[in-house]
gemmi code that builds the backbone of each chain (N, CA, C; Angstrom):
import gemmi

chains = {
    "A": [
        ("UNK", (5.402, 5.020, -13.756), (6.398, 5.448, -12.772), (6.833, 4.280, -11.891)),
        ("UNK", (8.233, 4.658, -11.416), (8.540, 3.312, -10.715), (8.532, 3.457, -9.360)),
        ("UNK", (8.630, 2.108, -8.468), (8.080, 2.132, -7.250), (9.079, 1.375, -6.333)),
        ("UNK", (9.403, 2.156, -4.846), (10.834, 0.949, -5.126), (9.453, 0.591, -3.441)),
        ("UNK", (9.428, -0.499, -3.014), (8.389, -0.937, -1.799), (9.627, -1.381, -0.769)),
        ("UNK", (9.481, -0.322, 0.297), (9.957, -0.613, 1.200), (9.660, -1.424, 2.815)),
        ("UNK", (9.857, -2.732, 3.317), (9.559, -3.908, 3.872), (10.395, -3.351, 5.253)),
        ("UNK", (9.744, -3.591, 6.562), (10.119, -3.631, 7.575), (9.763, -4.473, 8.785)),
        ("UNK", (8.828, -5.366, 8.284), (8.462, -6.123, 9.323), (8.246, -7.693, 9.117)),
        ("UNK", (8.844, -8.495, 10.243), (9.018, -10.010, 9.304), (7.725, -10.813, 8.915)),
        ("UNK", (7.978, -11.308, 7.613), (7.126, -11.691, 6.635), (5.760, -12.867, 7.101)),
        ("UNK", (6.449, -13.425, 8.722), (5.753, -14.645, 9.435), (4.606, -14.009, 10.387)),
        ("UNK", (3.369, -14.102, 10.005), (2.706, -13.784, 10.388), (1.946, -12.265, 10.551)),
        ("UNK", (2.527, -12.312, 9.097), (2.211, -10.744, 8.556), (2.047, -10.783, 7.074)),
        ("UNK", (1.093, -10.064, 6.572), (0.734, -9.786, 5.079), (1.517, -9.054, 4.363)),
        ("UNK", (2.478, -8.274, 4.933), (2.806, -6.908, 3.809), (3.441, -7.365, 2.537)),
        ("UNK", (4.190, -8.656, 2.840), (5.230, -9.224, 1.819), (4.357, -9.247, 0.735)),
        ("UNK", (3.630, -10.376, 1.036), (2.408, -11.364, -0.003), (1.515, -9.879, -0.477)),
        ("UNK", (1.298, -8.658, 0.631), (0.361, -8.083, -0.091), (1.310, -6.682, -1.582)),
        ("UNK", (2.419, -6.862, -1.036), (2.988, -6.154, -1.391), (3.704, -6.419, -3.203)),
        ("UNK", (3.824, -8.210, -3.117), (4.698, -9.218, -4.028), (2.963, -8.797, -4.921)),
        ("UNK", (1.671, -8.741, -4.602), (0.770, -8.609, -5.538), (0.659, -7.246, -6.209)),
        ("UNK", (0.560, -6.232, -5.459), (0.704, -5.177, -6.246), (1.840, -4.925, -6.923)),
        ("UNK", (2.789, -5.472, -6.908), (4.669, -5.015, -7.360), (4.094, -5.047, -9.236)),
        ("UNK", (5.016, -3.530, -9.539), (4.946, -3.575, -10.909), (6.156, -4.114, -11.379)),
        ("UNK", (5.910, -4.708, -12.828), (7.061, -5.139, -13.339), (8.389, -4.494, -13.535)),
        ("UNK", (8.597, -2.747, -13.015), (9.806, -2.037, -12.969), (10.324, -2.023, -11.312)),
        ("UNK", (8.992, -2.042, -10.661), (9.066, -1.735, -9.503), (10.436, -2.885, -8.635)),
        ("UNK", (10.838, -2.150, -7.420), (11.824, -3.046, -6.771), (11.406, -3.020, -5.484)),
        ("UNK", (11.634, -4.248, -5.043), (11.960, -4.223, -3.238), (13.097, -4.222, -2.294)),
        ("UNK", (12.848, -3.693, -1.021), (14.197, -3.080, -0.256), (13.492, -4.148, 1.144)),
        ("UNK", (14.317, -5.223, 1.577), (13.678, -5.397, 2.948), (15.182, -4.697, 3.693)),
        ("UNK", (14.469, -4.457, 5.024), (14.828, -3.939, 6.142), (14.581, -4.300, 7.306)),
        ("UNK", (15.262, -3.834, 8.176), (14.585, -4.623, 9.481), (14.014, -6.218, 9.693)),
        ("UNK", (13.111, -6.246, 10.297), (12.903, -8.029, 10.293), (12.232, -8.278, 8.692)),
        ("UNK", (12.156, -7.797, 8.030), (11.481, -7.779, 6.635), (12.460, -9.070, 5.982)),
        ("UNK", (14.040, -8.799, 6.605), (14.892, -9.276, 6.211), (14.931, -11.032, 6.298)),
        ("UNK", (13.629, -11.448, 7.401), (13.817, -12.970, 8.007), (12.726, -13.618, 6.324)),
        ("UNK", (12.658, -12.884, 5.520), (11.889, -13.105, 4.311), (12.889, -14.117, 3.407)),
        ("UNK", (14.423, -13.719, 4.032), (14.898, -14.284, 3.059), (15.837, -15.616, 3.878)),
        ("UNK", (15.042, -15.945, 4.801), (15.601, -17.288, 5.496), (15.692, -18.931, 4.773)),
        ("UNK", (16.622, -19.188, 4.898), (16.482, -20.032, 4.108), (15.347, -21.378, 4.306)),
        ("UNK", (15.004, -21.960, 3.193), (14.025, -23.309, 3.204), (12.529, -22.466, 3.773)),
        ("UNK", (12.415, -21.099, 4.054), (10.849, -20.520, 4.376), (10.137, -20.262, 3.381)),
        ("UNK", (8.987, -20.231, 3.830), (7.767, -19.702, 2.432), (8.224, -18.962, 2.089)),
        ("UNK", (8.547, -17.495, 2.913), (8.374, -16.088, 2.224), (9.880, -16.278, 1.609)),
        ("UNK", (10.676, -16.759, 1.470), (11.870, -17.068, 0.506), (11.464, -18.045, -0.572)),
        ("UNK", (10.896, -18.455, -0.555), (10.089, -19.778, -1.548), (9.409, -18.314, -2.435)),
        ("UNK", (8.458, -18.051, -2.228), (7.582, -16.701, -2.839), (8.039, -15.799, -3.678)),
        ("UNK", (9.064, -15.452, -2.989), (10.289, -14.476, -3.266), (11.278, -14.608, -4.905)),
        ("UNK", (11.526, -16.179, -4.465), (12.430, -16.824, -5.767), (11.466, -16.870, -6.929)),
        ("UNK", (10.453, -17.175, -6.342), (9.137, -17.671, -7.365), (8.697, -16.286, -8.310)),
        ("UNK", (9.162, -15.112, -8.153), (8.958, -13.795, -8.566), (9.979, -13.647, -8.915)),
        ("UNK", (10.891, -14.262, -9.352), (12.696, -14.140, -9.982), (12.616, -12.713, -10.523)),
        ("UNK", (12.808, -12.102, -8.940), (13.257, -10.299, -8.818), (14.319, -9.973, -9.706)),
        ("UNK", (15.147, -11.142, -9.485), (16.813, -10.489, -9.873), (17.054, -9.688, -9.297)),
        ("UNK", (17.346, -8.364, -10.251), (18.093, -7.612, -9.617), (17.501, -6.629, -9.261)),
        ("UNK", (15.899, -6.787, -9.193), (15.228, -5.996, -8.048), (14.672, -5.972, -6.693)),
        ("UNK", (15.878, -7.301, -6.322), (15.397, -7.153, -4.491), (16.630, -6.700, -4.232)),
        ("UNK", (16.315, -6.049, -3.260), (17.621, -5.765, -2.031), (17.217, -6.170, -0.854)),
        ("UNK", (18.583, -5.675, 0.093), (18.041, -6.375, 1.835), (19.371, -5.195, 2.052)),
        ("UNK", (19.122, -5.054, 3.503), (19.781, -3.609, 3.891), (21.411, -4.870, 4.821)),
        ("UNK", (22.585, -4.577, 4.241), (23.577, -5.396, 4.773), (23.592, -5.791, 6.504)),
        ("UNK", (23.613, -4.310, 6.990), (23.829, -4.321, 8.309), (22.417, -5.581, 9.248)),
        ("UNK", (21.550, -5.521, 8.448), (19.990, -6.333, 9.136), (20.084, -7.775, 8.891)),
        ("UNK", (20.590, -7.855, 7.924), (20.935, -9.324, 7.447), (22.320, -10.023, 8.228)),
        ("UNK", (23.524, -9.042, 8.327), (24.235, -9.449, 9.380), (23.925, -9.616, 10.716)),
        ("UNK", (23.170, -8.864, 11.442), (22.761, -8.809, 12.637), (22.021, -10.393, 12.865)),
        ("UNK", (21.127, -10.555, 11.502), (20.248, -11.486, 12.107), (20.498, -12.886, 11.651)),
        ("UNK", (22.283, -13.255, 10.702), (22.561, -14.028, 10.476), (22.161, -14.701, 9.218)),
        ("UNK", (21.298, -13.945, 8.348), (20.526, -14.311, 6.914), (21.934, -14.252, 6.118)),
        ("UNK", (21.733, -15.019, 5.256), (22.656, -15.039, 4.245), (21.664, -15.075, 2.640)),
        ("UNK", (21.477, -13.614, 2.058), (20.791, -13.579, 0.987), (21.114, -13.764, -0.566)),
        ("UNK", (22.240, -14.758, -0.152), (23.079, -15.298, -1.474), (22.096, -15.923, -2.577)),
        ("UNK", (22.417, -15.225, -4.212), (21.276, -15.385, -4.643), (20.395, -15.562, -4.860)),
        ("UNK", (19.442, -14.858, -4.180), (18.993, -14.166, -4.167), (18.322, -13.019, -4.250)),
        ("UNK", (18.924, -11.764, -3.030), (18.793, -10.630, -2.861), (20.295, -10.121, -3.287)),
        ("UNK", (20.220, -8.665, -3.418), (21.801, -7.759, -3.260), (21.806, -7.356, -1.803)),
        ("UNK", (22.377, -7.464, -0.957), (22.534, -6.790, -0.141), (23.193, -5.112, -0.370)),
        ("UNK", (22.690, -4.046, 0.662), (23.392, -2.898, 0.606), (23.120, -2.250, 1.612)),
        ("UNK", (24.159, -0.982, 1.308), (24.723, -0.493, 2.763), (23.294, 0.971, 2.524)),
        ("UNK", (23.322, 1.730, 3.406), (22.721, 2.627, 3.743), (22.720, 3.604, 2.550)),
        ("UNK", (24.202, 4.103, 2.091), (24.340, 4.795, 0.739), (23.627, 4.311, -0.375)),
        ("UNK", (24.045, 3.075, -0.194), (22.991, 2.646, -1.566), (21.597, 2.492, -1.721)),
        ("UNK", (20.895, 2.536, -0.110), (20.440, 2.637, 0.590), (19.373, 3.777, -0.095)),
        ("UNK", (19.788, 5.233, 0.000), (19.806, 6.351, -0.421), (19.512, 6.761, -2.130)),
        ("UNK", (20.624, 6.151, -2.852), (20.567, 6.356, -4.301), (19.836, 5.003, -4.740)),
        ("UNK", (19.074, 4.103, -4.343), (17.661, 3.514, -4.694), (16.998, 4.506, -4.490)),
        ("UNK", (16.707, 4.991, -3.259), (15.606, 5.479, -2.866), (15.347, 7.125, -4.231)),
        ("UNK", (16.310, 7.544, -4.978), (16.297, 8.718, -5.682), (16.212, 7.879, -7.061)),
        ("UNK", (16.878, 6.447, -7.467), (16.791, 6.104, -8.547), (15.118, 5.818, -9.077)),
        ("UNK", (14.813, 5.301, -8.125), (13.192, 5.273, -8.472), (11.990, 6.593, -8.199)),
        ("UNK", (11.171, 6.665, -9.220), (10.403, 7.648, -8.885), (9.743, 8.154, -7.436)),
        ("UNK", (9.212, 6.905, -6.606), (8.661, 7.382, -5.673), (8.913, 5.990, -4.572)),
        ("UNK", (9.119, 6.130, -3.586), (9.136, 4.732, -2.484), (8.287, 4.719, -1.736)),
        ("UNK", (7.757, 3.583, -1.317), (6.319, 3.250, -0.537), (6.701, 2.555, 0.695)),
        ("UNK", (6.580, 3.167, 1.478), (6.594, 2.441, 3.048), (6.054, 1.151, 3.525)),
        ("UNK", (5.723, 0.475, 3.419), (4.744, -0.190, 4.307), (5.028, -0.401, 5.646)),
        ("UNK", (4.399, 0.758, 6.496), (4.683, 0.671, 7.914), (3.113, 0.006, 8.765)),
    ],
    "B": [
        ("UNK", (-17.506, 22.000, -4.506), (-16.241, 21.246, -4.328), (-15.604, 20.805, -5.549)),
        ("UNK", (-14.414, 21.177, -6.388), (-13.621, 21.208, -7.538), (-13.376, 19.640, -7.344)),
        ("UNK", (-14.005, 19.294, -8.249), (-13.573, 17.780, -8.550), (-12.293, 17.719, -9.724)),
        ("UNK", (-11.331, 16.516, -9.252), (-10.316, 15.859, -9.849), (-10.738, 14.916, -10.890)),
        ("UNK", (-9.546, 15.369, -11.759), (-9.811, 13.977, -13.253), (-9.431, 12.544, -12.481)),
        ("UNK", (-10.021, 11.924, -13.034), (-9.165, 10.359, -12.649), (-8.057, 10.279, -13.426)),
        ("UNK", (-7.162, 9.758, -12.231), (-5.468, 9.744, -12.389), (-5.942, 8.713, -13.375)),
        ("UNK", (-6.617, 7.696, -13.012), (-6.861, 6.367, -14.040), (-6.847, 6.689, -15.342)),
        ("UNK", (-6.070, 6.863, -16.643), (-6.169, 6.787, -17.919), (-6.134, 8.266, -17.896)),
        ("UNK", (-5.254, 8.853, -17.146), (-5.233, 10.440, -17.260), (-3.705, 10.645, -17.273)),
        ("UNK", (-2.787, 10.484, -18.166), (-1.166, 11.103, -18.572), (-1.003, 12.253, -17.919)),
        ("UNK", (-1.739, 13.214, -18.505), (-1.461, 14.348, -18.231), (-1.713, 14.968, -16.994)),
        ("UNK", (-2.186, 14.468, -16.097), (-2.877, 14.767, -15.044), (-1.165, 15.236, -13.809)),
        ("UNK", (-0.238, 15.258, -14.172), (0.729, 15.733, -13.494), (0.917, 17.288, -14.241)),
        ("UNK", (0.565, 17.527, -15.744), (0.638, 19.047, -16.058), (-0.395, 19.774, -15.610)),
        ("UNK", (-1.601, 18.767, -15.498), (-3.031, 19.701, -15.090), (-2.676, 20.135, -13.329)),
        ("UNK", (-2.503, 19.666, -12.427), (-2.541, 19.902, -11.312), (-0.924, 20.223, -11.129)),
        ("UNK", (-0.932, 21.542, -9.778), (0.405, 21.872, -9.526), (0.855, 20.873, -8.719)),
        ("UNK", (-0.250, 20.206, -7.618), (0.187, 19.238, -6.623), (0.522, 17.820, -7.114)),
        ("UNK", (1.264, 17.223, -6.595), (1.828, 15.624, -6.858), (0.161, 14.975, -6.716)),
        ("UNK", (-0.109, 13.847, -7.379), (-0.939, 13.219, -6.989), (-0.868, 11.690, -6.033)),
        ("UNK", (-1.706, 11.597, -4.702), (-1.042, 11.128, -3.707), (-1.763, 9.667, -3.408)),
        ("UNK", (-1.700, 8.529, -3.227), (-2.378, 7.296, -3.280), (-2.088, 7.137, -1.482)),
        ("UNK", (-3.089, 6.800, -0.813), (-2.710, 6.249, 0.582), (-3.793, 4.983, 0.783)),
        ("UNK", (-2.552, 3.704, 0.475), (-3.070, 2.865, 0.917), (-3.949, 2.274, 2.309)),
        ("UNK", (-4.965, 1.832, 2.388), (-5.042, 1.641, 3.713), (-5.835, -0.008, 4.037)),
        ("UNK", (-4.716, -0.284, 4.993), (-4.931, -2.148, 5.015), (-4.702, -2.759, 6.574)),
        ("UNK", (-5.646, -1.494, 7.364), (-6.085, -2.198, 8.839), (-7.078, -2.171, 8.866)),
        ("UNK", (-7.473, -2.992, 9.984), (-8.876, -3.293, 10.141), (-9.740, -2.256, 10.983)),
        ("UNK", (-10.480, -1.543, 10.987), (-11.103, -0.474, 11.918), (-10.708, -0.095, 13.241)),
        ("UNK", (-10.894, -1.369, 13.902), (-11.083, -1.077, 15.113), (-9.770, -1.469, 16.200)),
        ("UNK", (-8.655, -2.119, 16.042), (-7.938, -2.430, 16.495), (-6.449, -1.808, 16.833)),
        ("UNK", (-6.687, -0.512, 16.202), (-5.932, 0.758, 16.214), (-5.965, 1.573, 15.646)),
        ("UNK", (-5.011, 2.783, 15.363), (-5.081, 4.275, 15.293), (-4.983, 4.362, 13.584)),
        ("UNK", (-4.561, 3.198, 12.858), (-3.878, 2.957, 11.566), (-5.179, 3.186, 10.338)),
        ("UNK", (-6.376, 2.791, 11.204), (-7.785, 3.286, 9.443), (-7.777, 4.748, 10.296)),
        ("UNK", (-8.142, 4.833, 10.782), (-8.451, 6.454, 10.908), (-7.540, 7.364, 10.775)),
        ("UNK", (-6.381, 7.534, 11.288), (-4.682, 8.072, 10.913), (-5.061, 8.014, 9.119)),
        ("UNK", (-5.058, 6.850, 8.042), (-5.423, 7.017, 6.594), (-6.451, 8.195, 6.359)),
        ("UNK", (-7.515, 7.967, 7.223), (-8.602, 8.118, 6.850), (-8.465, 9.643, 7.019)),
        ("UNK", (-8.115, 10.130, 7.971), (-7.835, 11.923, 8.340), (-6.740, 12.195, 7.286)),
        ("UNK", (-5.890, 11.376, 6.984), (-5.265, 11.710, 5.886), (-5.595, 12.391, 4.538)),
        ("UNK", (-6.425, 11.615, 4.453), (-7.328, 11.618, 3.285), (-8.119, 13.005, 2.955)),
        ("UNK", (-9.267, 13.300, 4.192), (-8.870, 13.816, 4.646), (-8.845, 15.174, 4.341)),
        ("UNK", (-7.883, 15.233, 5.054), (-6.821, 16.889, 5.190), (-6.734, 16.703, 3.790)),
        ("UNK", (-5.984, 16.287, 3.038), (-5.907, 16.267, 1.874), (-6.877, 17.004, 0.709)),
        ("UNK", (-7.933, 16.643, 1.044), (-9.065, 16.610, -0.051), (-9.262, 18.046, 0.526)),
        ("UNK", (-9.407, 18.197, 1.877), (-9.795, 19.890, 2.260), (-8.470, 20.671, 1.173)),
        ("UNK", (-7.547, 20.242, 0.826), (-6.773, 21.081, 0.471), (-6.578, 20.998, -0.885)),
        ("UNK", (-7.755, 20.292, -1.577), (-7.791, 20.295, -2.902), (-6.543, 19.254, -3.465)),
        ("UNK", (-6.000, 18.399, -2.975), (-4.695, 17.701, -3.528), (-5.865, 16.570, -4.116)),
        ("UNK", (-5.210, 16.281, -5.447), (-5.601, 15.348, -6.014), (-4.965, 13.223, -5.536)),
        ("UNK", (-5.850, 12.994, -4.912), (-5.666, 11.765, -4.193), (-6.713, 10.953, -4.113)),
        ("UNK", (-6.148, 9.694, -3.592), (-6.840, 8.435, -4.181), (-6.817, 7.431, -2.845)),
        ("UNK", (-7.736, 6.388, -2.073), (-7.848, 5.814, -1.105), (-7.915, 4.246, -1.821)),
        ("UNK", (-7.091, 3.102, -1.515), (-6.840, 2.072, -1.758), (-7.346, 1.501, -0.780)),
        ("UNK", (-7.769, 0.331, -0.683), (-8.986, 0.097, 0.808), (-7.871, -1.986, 0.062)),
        ("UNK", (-7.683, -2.220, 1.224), (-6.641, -3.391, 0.789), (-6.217, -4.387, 2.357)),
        ("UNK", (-6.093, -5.434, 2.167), (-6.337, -6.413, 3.123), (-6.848, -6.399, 3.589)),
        ("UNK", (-6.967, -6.240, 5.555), (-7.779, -6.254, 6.212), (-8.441, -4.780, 5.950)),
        ("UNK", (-8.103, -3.547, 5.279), (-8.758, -2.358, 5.377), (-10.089, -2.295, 4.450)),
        ("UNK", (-10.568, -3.331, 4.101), (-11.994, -3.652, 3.347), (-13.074, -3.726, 4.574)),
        ("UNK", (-12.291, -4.450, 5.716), (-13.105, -4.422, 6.799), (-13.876, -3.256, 7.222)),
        ("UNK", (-13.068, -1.838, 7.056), (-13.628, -0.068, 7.133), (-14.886, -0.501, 6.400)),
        ("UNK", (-14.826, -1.162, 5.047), (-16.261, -0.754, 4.291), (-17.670, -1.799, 4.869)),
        ("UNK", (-17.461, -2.953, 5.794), (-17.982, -3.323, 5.916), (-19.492, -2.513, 6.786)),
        ("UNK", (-21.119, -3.154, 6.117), (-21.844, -2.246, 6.660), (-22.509, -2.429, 8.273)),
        ("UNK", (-23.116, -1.581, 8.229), (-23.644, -1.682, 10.026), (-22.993, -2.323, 10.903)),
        ("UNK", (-21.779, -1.658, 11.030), (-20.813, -1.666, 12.139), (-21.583, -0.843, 13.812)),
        ("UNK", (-21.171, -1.266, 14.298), (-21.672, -0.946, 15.913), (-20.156, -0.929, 16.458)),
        ("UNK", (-19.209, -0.022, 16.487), (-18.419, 0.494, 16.928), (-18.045, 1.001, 18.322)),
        ("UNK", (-19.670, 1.658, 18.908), (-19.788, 1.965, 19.547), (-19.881, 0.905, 21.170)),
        ("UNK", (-19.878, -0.053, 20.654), (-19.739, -1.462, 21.666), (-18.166, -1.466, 22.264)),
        ("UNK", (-17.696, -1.226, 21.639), (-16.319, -0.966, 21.756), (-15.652, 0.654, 22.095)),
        ("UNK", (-16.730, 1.623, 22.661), (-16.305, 2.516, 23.346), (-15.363, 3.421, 21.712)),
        ("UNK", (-15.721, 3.001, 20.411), (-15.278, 3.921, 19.634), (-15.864, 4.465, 18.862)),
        ("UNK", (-15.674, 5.725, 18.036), (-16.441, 6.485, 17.348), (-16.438, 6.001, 15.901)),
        ("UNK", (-17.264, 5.846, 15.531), (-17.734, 5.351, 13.824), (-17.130, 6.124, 12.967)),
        ("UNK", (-16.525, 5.250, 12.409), (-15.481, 5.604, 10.973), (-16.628, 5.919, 9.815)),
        ("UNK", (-17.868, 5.310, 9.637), (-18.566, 5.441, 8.873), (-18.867, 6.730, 8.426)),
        ("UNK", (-18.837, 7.747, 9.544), (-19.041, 9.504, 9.010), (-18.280, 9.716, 8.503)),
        ("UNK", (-16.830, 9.725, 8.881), (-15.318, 10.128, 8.176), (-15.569, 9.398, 6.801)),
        ("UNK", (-15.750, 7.992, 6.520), (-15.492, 7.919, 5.094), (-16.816, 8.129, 4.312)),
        ("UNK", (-17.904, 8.819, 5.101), (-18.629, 9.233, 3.943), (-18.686, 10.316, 3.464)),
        ("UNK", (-17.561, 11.557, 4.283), (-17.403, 12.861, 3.799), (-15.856, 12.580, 2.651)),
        ("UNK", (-15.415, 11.502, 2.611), (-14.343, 11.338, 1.673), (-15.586, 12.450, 0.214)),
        ("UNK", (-16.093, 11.815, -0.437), (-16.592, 12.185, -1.436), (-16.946, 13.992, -1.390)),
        ("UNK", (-17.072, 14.198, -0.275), (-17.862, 15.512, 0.042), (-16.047, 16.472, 0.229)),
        ("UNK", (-15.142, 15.430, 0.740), (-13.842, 16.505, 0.600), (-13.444, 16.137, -1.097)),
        ("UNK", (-13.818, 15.897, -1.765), (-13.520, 16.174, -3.167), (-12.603, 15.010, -3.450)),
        ("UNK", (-12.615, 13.487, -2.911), (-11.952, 12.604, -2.692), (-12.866, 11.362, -3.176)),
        ("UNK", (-13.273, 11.702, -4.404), (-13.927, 10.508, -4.812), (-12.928, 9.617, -5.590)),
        ("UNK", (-12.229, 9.422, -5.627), (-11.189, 8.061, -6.411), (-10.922, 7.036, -5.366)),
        ("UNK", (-12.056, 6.134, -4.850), (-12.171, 5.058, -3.881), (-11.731, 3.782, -4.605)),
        ("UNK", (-11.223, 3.145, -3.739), (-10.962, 1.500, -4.844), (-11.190, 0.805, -4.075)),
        ("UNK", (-10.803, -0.446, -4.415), (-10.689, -1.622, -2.850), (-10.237, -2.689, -4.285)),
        ("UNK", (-9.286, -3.671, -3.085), (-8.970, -4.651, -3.931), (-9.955, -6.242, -3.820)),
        ("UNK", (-10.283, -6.295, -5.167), (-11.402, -7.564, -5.443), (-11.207, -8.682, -4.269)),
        ("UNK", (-9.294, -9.350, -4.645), (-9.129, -9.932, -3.618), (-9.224, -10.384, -2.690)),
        ("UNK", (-8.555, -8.736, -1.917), (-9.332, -8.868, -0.813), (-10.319, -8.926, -0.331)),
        ("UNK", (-11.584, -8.346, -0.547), (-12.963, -8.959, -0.407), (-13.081, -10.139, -0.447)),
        ("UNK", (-12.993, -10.681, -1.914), (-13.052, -12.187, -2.010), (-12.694, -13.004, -0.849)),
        ("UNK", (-11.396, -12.690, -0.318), (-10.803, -13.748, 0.801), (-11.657, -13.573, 2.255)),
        ("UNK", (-12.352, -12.308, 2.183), (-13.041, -12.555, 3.672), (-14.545, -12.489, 3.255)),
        ("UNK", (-14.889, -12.799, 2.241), (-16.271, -13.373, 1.909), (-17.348, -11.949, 1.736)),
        ("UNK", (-16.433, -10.943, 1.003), (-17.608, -9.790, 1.290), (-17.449, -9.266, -0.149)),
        ("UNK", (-18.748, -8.324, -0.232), (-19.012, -8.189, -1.519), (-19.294, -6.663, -2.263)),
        ("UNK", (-18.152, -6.344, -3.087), (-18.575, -5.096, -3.765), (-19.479, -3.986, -4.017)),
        ("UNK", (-20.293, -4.996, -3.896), (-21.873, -4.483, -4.375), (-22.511, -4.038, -2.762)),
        ("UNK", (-22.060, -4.628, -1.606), (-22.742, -4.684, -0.392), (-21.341, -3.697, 0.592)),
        ("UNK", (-21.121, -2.578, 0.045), (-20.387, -2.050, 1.108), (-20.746, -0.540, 1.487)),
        ("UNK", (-20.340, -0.092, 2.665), (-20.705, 1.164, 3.455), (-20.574, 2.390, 2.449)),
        ("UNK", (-19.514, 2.141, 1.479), (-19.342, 3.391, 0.977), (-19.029, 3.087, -0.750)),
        ("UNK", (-19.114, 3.605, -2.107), (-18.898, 3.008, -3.021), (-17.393, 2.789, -3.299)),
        ("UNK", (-16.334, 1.930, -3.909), (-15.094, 2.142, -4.335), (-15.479, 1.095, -5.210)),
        ("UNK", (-14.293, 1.973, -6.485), (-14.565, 0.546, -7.698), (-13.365, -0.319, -7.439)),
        ("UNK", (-14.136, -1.956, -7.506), (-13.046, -3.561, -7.304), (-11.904, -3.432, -8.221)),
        ("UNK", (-10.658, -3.702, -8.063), (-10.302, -3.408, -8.783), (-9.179, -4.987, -8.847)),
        ("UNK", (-8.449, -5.839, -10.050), (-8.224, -7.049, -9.604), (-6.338, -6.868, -9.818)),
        ("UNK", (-5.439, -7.888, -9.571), (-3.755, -7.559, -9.096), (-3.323, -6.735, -10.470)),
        ("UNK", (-4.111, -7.434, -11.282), (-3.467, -6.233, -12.512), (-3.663, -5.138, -12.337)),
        ("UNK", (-4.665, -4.480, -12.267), (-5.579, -2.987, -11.924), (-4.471, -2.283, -10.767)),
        ("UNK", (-4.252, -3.064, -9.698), (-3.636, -2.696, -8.746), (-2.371, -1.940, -9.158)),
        ("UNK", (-1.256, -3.271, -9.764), (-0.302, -2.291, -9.958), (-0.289, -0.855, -10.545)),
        ("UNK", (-1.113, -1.194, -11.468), (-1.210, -0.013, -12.591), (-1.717, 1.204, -11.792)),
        ("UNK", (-2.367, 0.760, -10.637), (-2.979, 1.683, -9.651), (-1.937, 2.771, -9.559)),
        ("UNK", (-0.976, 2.395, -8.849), (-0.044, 2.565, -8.009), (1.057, 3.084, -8.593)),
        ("UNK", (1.024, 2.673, -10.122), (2.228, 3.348, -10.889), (1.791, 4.824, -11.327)),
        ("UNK", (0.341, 4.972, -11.750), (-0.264, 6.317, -11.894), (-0.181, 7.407, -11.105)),
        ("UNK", (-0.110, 6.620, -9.714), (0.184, 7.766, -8.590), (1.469, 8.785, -8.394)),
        ("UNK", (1.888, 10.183, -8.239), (3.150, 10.496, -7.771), (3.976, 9.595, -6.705)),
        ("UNK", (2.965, 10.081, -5.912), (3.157, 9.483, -4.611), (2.380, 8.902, -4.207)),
        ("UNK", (2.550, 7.687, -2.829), (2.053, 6.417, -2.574), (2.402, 6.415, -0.618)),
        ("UNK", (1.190, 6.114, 0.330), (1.628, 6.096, 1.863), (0.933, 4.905, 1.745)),
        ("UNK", (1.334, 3.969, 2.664), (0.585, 2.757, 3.232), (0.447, 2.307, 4.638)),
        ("UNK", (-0.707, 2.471, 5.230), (-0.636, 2.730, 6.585), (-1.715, 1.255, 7.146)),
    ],
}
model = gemmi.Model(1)
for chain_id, residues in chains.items():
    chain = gemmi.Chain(chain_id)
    for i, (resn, *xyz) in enumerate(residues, 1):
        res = gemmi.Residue()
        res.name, res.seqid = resn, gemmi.SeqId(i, " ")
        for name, pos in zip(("N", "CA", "C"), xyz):
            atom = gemmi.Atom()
            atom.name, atom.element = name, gemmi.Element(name[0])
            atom.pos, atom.b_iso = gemmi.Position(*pos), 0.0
            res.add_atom(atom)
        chain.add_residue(res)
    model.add_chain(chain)
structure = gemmi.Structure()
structure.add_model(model)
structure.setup_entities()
């Protein structure tokens, strides 16, 4: 079953990424959100990490969080809006919080 | 107390049971907030209610298994009772990740309560077996 792991808190000085990038199954996808989003800053580890797991086209980053905070997740991540937001969250079997 | 198949190498285990089967990760450290015990009552309620579920013990939440804790220095109540009625609420599918142990120097064989090590491969596969998945 697939797993989509949902990221909300920034990756610096916090485990969830790294603990999260270890359990990730090979169908499974990630959604950052919120400061989850400073993961994909440029020249940082947790963007170094990130590439190094060549997601493709299973990362996302939520548009509106990445604008706010000035990230630019150009290949990379997909960015998306809330709707799409939504139909991840139903395309995959089950989504995992990490709060 | 009606014991559960292990989801582990069990397909069918979504026709056998009416309930989803539920994984709640847990990866704080005891004592520093509401986040192991919040899992841990999870767990739990759960098992009182016969749901087939599973406790992931992961980063700092290996620290829960560590033994002869004195809790009580700290004005809090010992987690150690709560996770030793896990088994007694019909919640024996304990794990912990190898890993993590490894990285804070503690050892499988030497913890408060039994869960089998399990290493990043094991993990995912953990996690894909599950319906559902909380991580607290």
């Amino acid at each position: 079953m697939t797993t989509l792991h949902v990221l909300s808190h920034s990756p610096f000085g916090d485990n969830r990424l790294a603990s999260c990038l270890r359990l990730l199954g090979n169908a499974d996808a990630v959604l950052l959100t919120g400061d989850a989003v400073y993961a994909l800053q440029p020249g940082s580890e947790p963007r170094r990490q990130l590439s190094e797991r060549r997601l493709a086209t299973r990362l996302f980053a939520l548009e509106e969080d990445l604008q706010a905070r000035a990230i630019d997740p150009a290949g990379l991540a997909l960015a998306i809006d809330y709707p799409a937001f939504v139909e991840l969250s139903i395309r995959f079997d089950k989504v995992n919080s990490w709060l | 107390m009606k014991r559960h198949r292990s989801p582990i190498g069990s397909s069918a285990l979504g026709a056998i049971e009416m309930a989803k089967s539920l994984l709640i990760i847990s990866r704080q450290a005891p004592w520093s907030g509401p986040g192991a015990r919040e899992a841990l009552d999870i767990a739990l309620a759960g098992g009182a209610f016969d749901l087939p579920l599973g406790v992931l013990f992961l980063d700092d939440g290996v620290f829960q298994l560590q033994a002869a804790q004195q809790p009580g220095q700290l004005q809090q109540k010992n987690l150690a009772a709560n996770l030793q009625a896990l088994p007694m609420f019909g919640v024996d599918e304990l794990f912990v990740s190898s890993v993590s142990l490894a990285e804070r120097g503690m050892d499988a064989g030497n913890l408060s309560l039994a869960a089998q090590p399990l290493d990043e491969a094991e993990l995912s596969a953990l996690v894909d077996r599950y319906d559902q998945v909380i991580t607290l």
